[in-house]
C-alpha positions in Angstrom: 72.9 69.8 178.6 70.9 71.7 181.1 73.3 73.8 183.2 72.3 74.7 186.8 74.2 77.2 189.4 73.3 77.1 193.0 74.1 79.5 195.1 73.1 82.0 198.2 74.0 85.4 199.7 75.7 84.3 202.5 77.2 80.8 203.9 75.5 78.3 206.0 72.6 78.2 204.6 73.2 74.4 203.3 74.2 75.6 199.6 76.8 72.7 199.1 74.7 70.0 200.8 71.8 70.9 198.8 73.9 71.0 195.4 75.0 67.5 196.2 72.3 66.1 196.8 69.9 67.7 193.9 72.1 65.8 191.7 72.1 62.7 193.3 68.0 63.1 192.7 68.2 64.0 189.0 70.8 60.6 189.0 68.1 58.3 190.6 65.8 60.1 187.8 67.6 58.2 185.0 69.4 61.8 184.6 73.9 61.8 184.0 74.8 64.7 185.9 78.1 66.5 186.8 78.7 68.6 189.8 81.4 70.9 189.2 82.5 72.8 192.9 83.0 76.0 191.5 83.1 77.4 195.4 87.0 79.1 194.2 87.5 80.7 198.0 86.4 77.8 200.2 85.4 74.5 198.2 83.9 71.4 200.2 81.6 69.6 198.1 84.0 67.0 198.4 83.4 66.7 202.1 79.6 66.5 201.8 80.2 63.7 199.1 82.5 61.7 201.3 84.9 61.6 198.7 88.6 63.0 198.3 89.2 64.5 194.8 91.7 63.6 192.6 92.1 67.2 191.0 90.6 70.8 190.9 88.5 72.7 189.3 91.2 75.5 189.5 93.8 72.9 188.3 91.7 72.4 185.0 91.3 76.1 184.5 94.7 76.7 184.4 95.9 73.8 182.2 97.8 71.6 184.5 94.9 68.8 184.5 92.1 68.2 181.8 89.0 67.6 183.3 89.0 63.8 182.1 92.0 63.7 184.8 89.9 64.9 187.7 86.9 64.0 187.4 85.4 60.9 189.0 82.5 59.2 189.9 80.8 60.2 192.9 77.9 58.5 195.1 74.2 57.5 193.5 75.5 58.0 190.1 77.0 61.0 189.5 80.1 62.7 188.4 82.2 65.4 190.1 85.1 67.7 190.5 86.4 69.0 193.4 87.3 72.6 194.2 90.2 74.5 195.4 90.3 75.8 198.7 91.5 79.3 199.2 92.3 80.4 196.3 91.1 84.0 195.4 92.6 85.3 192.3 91.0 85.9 189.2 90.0 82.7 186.8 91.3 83.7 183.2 89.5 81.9 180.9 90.9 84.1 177.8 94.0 82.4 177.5 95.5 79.1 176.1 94.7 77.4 179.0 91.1 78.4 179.1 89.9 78.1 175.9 91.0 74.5 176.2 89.1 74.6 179.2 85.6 75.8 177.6 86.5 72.9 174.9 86.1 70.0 177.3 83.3 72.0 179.0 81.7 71.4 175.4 82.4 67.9 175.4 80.9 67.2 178.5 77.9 67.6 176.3 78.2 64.4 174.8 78.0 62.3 178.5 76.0 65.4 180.6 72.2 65.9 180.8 72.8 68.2 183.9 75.8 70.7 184.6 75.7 71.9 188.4 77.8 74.5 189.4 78.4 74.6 193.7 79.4 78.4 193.5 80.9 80.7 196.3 78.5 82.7 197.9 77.8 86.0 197.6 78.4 88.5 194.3 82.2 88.5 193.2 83.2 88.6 189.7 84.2 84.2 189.7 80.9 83.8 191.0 78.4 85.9 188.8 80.6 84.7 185.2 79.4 81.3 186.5 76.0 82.5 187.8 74.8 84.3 184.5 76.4 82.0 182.2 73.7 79.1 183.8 70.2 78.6 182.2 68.9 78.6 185.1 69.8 80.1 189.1 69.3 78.7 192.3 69.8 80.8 195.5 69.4 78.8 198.3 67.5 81.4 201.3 66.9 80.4 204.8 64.2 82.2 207.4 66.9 83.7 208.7 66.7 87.5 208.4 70.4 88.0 207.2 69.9 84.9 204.8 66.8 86.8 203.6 68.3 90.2 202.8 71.4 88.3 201.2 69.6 86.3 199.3 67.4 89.1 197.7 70.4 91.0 197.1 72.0 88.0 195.6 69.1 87.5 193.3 69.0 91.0 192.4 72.2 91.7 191.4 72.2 88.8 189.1 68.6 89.8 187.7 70.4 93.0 187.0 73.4 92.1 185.5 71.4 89.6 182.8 67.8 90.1 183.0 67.4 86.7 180.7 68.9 84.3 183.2 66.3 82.7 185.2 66.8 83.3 189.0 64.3 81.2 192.0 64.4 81.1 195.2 65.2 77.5 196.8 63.6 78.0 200.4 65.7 75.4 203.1 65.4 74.9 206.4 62.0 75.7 206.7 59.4 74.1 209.2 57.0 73.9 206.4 55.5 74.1 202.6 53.7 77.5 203.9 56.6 79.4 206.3 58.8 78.7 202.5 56.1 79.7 200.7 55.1 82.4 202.9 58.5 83.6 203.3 59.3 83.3 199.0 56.4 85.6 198.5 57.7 88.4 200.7 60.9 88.1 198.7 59.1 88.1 195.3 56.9 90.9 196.5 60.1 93.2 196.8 61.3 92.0 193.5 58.0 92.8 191.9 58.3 96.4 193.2 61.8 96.8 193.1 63.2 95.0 189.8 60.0 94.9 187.9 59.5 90.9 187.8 58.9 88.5 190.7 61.5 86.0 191.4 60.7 82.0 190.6 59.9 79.6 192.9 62.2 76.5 193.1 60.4 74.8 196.0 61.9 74.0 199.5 63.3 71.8 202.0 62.2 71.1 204.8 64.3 71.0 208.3 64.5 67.4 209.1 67.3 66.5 212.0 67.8 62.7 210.1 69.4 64.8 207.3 71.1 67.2 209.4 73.1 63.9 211.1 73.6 63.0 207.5 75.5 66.2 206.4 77.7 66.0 209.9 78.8 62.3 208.8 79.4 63.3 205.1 76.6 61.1 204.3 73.9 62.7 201.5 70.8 62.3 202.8 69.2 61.2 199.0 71.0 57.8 199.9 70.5 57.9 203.4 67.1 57.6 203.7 65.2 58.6 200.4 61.9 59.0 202.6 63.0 61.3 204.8 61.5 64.6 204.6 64.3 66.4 203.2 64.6 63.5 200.6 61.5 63.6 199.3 61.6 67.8 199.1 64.7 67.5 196.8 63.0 65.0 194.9 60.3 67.2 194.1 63.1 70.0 193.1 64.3 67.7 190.6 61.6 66.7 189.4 60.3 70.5 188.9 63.8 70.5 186.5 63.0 67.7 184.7 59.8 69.5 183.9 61.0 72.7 182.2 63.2 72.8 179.0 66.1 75.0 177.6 65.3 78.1 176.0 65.8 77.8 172.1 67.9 81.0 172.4 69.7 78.8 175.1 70.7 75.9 173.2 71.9 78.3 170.0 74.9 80.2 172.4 76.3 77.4 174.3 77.6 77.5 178.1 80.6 77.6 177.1 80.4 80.7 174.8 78.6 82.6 177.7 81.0 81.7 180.0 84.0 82.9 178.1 82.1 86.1 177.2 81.6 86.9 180.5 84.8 86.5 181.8 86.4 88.3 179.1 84.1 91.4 179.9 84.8 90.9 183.7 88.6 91.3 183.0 88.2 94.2 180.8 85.8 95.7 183.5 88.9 95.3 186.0 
């Protein structure tokens, strides 16, 4: 099981939407995935799904539901679990109630090629647990200039805390292949200089006002239209996934392990 955390400095940048509809590309590439809205403070993948949940991610941490209770299937072949909106405390995974948490997380093994975790955005301890406890990080940028300086400060305060996760850049909203490529270098530059190492490239999306309707009716624009330019951008994202494997050191410490790890430390840090 591959696990994958998107995320991005700031909101409105099309985090969610994106999330959702990666995973409905990896699905259409033979791929089981679960989306898991780990978005604590404000969660909505549900809305960009179309779907009401049946349960919470929040409910599962703290034992009143087992993940087999609230999770369902969601559109083009994928599974999901919804969020809980406007919560801000702490998750505990130390106790009772979260070590039977990381246990199903475990199980998930047995039915999950890819793990996606919708996280809040910005840098607060729920979010960067989740964030470097992932094989690999997604942080969604726009042009914008506040999205830009976000973003790198995202990126970089997850490169520092755990130099071995892998952090890229997912460009959106961009006119074009070169503005995202153009505007990834600059970012990378500033890494290079800055941190040491340049920040990978996860490719882009382009702006494309078929799957901007799409998002505004709740509609993902992977089912909408799969030729559509946005489409076919995150079909080339999940394809780049496909490509690249798991790190043997990876695959040794499970997700799970990492997860409760960092938490733990988090609390202690507190």
């Amino acid at each position: 099981m591959k696990v994958i955390a998107i995320t991005s400095g700031k909101g409105g940048v099309g985090k969610t939407s994106l999330s959702a509809n990666l995973a409905i590309a990896l699905a259409g590439r033979d791929q089981r995935v679960t989306v898991f809205d780990a978005d604590i403070g404000l969660a909505n993948l549900d809305v960009m799904l179309g779907c009401k949940p049946k349960g919470t991610l929040q409910e599962v941490i703290s034992g009143s539901k087992s993940i087999a209770d609230v999770i369902e299937e969601g559109p083009g072949g994928i599974r999901f679990v919804g969020g809980g909106s406007g919560i801000e405390t702490m998750i505990n995974l130390t106790g009772r109630a979260g070590d039977a948490f990381l246990r199903e997380i475990n199980e998930l093994e047995k039915s999950t090629d890819f793990l996606i975790f919708d996280t809040g955005a910005g840098i607060d301890a729920n979010v960067m647990a989740f964030l470097t406890a992932a094989h690999e990080v997604l942080v969604v940028v726009s042009p914008d200039p506040a999205s830009l300086t976000d973003g790198y400060a995202t990126a970089k305060a997850i490169s520092t805390s755990d130099a071995k996760v892998k952090v890229k850049i997912l460009m959106n909203m961009v006119d074009d292949e070169a503005q995202g490529k153009a505007v990834f270098a600059r970012l990378s530059s500033i890494a290079q200089q800055f941190l040491g190492k340049p920040f990978g490239y996860a490719g882009h999306v382009r702006n494309d006002p078929k799957a901007a309707k799409c998002v505004r009716q709740r509609k993902p624009w992977m089912l909408v239209d799969p030729n559509t330019p946005a489409s076919r951008d995150t079909d080339r994202i999940a394809a780049q996934l496909l490509g690249e494997s798991v790190s043997h050191e990876a695959e040794i410490i499970s997700f799970a392990d990492r997860l409760k790890s960092l938490f733990a430390r988090e609390r202690v840090a507190a």
